[in-house]
N, C-alpha and C positions, 0 to 999 in steps of 0.2 A: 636642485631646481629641475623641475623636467622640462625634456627637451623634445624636440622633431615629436616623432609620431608617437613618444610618453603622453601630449596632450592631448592626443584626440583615442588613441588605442586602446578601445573600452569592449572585452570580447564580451558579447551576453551568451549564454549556455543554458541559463534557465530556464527550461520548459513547460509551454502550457499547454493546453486542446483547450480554443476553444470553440464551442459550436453552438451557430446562431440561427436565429429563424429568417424566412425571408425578406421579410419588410426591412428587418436589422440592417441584415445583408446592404440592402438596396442604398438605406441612409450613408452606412460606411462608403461602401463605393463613393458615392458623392463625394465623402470628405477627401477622397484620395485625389480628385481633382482640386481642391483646394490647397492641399501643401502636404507632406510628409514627415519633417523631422521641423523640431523648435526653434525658433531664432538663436542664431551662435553671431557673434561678432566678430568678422577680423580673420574667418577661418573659411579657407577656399576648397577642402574636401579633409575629410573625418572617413579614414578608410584602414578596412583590417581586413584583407581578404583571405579570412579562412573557411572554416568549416560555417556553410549560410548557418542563422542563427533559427530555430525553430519555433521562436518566441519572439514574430517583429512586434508585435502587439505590446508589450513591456513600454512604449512609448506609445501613449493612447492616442496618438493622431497617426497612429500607420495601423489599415485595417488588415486583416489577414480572408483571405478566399479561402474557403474552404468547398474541396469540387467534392460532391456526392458518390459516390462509386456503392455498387453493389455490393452485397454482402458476400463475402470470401468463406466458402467453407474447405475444408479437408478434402481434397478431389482420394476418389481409390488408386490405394498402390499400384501401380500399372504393373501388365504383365509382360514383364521385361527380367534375364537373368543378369545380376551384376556381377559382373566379377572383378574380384582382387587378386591383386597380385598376391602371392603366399608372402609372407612375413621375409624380409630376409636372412641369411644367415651370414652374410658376410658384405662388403659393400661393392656397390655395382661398379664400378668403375673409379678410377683414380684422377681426378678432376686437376687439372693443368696447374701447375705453382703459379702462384704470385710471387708479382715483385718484389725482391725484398725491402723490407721499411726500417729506416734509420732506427737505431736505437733510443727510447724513448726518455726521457726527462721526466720527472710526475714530480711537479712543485707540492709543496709543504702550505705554503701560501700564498696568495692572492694581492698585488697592490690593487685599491680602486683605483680608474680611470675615471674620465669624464664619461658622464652616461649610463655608470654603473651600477644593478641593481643587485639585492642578494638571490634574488628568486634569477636573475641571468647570472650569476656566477654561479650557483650552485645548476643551471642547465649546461653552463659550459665545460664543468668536471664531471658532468653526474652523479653529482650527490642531491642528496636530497637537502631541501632547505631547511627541517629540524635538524639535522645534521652539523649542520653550519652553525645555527642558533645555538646547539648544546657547546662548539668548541670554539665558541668566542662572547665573551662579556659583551653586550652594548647595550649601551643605555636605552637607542632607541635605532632599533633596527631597522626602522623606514629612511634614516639618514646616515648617508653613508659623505667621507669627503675624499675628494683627489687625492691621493698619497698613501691614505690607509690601508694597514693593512690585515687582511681577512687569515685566522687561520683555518686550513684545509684539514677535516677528518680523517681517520686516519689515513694509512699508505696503505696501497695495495700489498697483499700480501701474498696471491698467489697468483697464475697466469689461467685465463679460460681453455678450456679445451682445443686442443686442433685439429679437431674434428670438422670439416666442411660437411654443411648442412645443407645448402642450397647453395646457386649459380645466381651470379649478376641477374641474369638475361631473365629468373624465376623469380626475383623477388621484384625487379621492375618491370610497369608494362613494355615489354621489348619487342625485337622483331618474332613473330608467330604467336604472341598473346592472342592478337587479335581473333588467327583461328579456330579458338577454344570457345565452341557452345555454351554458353551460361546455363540459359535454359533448357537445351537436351538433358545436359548431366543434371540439374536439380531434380527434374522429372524422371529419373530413373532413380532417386535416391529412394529409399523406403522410409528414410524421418522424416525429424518435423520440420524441415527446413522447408518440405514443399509447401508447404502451410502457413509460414510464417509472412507476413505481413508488416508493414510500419506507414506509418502516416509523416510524408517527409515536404521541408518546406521550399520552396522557390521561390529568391527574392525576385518582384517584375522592377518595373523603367522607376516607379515612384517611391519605391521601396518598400511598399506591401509588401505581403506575402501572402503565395498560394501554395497551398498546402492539399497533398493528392496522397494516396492510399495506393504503393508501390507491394507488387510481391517481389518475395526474395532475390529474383534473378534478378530485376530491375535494378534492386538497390545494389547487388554486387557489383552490376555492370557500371553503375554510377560513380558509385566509387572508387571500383579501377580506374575509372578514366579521371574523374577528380583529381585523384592522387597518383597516377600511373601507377599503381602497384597492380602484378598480374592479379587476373579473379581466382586462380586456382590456388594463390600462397592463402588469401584471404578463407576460401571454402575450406582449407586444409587447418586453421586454426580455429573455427568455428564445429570441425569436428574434433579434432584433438583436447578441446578444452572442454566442448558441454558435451558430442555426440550429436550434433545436430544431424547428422547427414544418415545417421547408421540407425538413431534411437528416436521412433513415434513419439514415445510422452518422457522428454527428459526432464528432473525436475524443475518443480515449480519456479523457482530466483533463476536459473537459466535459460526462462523462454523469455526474459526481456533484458538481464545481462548474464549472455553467453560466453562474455569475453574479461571485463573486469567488474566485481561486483560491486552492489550499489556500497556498498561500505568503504570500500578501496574508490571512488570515486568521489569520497569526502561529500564537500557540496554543492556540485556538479553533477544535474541531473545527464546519465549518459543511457538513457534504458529506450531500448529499443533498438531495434538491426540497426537503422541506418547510424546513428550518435556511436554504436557501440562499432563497429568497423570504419567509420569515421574516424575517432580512437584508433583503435589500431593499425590503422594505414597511417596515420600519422605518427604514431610510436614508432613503426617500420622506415618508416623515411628518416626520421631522428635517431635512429639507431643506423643506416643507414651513412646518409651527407654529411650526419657529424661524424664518424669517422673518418671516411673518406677525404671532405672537404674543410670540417672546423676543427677539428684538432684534438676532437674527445679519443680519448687512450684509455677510460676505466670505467667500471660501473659497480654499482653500490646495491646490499639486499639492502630485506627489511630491519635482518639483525644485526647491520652494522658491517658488515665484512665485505670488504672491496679489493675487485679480481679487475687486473690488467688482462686486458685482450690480448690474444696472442697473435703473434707480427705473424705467422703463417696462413691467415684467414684472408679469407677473400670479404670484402663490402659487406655481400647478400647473409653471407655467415655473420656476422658481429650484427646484422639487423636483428635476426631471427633469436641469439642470444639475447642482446639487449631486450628484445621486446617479453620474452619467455622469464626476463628475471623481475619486472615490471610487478609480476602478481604471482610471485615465486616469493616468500620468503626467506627459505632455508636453503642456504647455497647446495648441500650434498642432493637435495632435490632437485633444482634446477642443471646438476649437474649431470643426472640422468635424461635431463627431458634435451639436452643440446648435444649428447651422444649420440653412439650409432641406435640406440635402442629405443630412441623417444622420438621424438616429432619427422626426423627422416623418416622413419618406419613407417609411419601416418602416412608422410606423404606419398612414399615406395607403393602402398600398396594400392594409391588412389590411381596413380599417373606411370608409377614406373621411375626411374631413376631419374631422378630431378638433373643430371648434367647430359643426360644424351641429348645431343645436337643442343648444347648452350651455347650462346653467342660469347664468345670470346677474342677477345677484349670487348667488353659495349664500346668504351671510348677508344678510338686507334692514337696511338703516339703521334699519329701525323693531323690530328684533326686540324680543319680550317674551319671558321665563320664565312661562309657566303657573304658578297657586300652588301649593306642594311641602308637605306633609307629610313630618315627620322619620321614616324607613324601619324603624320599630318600634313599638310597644303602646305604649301609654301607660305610667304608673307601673311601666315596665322601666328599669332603668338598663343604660348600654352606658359606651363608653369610644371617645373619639377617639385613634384610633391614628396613624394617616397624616391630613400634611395634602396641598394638591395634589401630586397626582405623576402620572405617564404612565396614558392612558387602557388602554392595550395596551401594555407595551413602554416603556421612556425616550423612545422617537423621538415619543410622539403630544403632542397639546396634552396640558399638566397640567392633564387635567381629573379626576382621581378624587379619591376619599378614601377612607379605609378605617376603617370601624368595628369593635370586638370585645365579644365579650359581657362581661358582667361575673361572671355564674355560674358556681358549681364544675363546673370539669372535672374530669374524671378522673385519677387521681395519677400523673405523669411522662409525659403524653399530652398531646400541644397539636394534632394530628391528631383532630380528631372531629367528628358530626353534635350540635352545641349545641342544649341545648334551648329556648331563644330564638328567635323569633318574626322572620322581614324582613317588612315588609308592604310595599303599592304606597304610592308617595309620592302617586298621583294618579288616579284610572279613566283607562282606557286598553285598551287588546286586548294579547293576548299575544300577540308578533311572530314569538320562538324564545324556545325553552328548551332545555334537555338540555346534559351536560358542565359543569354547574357553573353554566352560563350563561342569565337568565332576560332577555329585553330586551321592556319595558314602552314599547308605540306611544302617545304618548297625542292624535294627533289621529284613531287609530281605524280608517286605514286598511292596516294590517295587515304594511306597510312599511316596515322601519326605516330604508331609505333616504331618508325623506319626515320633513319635519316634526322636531317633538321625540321625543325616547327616550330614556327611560331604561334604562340599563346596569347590571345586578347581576349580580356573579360570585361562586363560591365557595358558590352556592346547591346544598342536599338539598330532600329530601325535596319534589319541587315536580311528584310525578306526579299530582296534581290538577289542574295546568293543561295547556290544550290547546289546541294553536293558534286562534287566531282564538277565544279566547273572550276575555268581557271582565270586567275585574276594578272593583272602587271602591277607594276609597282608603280604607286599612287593612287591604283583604283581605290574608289572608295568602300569599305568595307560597314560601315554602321556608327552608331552617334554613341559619344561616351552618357552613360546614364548610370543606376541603381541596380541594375539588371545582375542576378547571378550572384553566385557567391554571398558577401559579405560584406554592404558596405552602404554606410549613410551618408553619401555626398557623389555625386556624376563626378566620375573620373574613368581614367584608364591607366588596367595594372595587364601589364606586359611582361613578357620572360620568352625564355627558351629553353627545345630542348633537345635533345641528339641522343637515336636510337628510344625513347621515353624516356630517358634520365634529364632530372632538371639540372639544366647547366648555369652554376654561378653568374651573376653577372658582374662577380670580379673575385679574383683568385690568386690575386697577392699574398694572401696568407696561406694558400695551397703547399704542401708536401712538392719539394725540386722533383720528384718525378712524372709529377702531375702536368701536362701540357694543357690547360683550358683558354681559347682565346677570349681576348675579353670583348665585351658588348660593345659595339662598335656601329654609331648610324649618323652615315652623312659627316661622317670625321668626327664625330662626340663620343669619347667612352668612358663607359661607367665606372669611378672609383669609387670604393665603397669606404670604410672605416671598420675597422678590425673590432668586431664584436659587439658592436652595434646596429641592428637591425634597425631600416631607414634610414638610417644615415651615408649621408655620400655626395658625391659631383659628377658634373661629367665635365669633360676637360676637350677642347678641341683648340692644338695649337697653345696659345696663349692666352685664350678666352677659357671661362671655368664659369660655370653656376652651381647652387648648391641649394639640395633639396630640403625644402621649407616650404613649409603652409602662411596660408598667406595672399593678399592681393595687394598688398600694399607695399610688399618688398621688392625690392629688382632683384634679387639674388639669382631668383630661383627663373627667371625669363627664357623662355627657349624659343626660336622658330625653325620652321623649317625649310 
């Protein structure tokens, strides 16, 4: 039977363009004052806040804006000399050990739990889900029951390289991303990245969507901060894979996927910059959190042969594998591309030694959570919709939550500007806002790459704030609605994060060495449920609610 957010969590990926004439235009608009999404019954937000969807249009009462932008051509290579660094011939520096990691376990098989699917077991070993299907009989793979048990492909049979590849601090947006020009270096580049183009979508309040014609740098910059991942990991696999940065006219199937081809993306349209590093930044976090935070220890090619990570890697290293074995087949070849002689090499000669001045440790053993206030008015009642789930995306830490109002909507409209109140959980400066997205600094210095931040999406009405001002706790910040991201129903999805890394918002099943505090507002903290996404409580004292969709239930009641 499905459960929590199995009912509503329906990601759409399928994309279309489409383009209409004025008048068209004009009648659309209209309808978007009239309603947004269909009559649902019984359901108080329908939310999946990943990757926005490029195609709101797929449900013909949501119209899509499409803003006209002039035509883009190939500006001339500017006269600028680039230099690289010469290739190296041995490695730059000797990048600080990690901690050591308990010796590892790697089951044979799988009991189902409640909530369990095959496509989330086979993400939580990384295997692949034919995989699974070839080494187990079932009659019917869409039903699985409590008890059962799944057999796991084979064992790993040999350990990945331990070669560090990249630093924490370079594969997430950390402290000094920020000061990395997007657009100076694309403009100095001689390929065809200066040229490259994508037409990328923005949910607004109703759940439209607007859809704008972004160059390169744009979308880099977008999705660094979508995903915290730095822009320069992202520019560095866009040349190591197609050329884009080095090669004018690379070919043809690489000017729209650069990164995984349309074939390797089955039937998921992924073609285009913005979809294809989308992808990738979120392969990179999932390669990434699940190590770090969920407990994956292995990864699987195409031919069947699965390599244990090795316990002397650091995070940012086991991403950068994981993500390079993804559309790697043949293990001897991906074993060359996570050496000294493949993709550091790339990156050596872009930037220079990917560990000088790395931030190390990102997380300190001693972190604290600042005291939080719960993200609303007092005597408001809300509703715990979502418990932990992807800060951006599946691929990030589960660190969010999502809350929804408890006031009347408007009749068969779950797309709207709510008249409920988000406020600051804590003073703080306003980092960014705009697109749904308001991100609260709270050590002040006006950087969300630094310190703590708090993350609020799906935010209206938040033209009172201005960059670089600063708020208290309880000001009010903007009205839960559609806005941003991914998501057919007003609500608000909340998380945190320290130094840019997304930090859990529970970590019970964390590694003993792992010190992560847990989410903590106005004495309520987040428990979550061990391997299920959405699921969870928050507990204060003796009181406890538990997240569920719904207006009809008390479960899920929260005030502040």
């Amino acid at each position: 039977m499905l459960k929590g957010y199995q009912r509503y969590f329906i990601k759409q990926e399928t994309m279309q363009r489409h383009w209409i004439t004025f008048p068209i235009f004009v009648i659309l608009t209209l309808l978007t004052l009239i309603g947004c999404v269909r009559e649902q019954s019984r359901i108080i937000v329908i939310t999946a806040t990943f990757l926005p969807p490029t195609n709101p249009v797929a449900n013909p009462q949501i119209p899509i804006v499409i803003e006209p932008t002039p035509q883009i051509t190939i500006p001339p290579v500017p006269i600028v000399t680039i230099v690289l660094s010469p290739i190296p011939q041995q490695i730059a520096s000797n990048p600080t050990p990690n901690a050591p990691r308990p010796p590892v376990d790697v089951p044979s098989q799988h009991t189902v739990q409640a909530g369990d699917t095959l496509s989330a077991i086979a993400s939580r070993y990384n295997v692949s889900l034919d995989s699974i299907l070839q080494a187990n009989e079932l009659a019917n793979p869409n039903i699985l029951t409590v008890g059962q048990v799944i057999d796991l492909p084979n064992a790993p049979s040999v350990y990945t390289p331990n070669f560090k590849v990249i630093p924490d601090s370079r594969l997430i947006r950390a402290p000094g991303s920020r000061n990395f020009d997007i657009a100076q270096f694309i403009a100095q580049q001689p390929g065809y990245i200066r040229a490259a183009t994508d037409s990328v979508n923005t949910n607004l309040d109703n759940g439209a969507g607007l859809e704008q014609q972004l160059n390169a740098a744009q979308i880099v910059e977008r999705v660094a901060l979508e995903y915290s991942v730095d822009p320069r990991l992202l520019l560095m696999l866009l040349e190591f894979r197609a050329g884009w940065l080095s090669n004018r006219q690379p070919r043809e199937d690489l000017l729209t996927h650069p990164l995984i081809s349309e074939e390797q993306s089955a039937s998921i349209d992924r073609s285009g910059l913005y979809r294809q590093l989308s992808w990738a930044a979120n392969e990179l976090n999932r390669g990434y959190y699940g190590w770090k935070y969920r407990g994956n220890v292995s990864l699987q090619f195409g031919d069947g042969l699965r390599a244990l990570y090795n316990p002397e890697l650091n995070p940012g290293t086991i991403a950068v594998q994981y993500f390079l074995s993804l559309t790697e087949t043949a293990y001897t070849q991906w074993q060359s591309e996570v050496d000294f002689g493949g993709f550091y090499t790339t990156y050596f000669r872009y930037f220079g030694d990917p560990f000088q001045g790395a931030v190390e440790p990102l997380i300190p053993a001693s972190i604290q959570q600042p005291e939080l206030s719960l993200p609303f008015e007092s005597d408001v009642e809300w509703r715990l919709t979502g418990g932990p789930h992807g800060g951006w995306n599946t691929g990030s830490a589960w660190a969010s939550i999502d809350f929804a109002p408890s006031g009347e909507r408007p009749e068969g409209v779950f797309c709207y500007i709510a008249e409920e109140w988000i406020t600051a959980v804590a003073s703080g400066v306003i980092a960014r806002r705009g697109g749904g997205i308001v991100i609260l600094d709270l050590d002040g210095d006006g950087d969300e790459s630094t310190g703590w931040t708090i993350n609020y999406l799906h935010l209206s009405d938040t033209e009172a704030l201005t960059l670089g001002s600063r708020v208290n706790t309880g000001d009010r910040l903007g009205r839960p609605s559609c806005a941003g991201g991914f998501s057919n129903a007003a609500h608000l999805h909340l998380s945190r994060r320290f130094n840019g890394e997304w930090m859990p918002a529970d970590c019970q099943a964390c590694l003993p060495s792992l010190t992560i505090p847990p989410f903590t507002m106005s004495g309520w903290q987040v428990i979550g449920i061990a391997g299920q996404e959405y699921q969870g409580f928050m507990q204060n004292g003796s009181d406890q609610i538990q997240a569920e969709q719904g207006r009809e239930t008390t479960i899920n009641r929260i005030s502040g």
